[in-house]
C-alpha positions in Angstrom: 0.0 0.0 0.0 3.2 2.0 0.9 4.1 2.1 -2.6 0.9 2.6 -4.4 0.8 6.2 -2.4 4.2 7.3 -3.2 4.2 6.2 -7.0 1.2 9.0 -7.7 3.6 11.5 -6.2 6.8 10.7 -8.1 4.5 11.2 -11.1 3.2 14.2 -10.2 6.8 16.2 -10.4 7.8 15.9 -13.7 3.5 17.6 -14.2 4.6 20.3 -12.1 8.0 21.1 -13.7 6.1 20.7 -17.3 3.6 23.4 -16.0 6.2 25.7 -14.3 8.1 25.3 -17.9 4.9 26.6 -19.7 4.2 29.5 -17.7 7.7 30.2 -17.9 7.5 30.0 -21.7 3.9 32.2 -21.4 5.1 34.6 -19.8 8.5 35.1 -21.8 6.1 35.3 -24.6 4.0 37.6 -23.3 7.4 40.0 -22.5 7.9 39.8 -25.9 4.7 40.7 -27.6 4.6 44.1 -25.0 8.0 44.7 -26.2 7.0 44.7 -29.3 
């Protein structure tokens, strides 16, 4: 049971770094269109 709680979490990590990464990206994106 142990493991079949922590494996949902070590998936969820990479999700959150993917989602960071987008934002990141967005917001870059959005620097540039105001630059512009």
């Amino acid at each position: 049971m142990h493991g079949n709680l922590y494996k949902p979490q070590k998936n969820m990590k990479p999700i959150l770094l993917c989602s960071l990464y987008i934002d990141l990206q967005l917001s870059i994106a959005c620097m540039q269109v105001y630059w512009c």
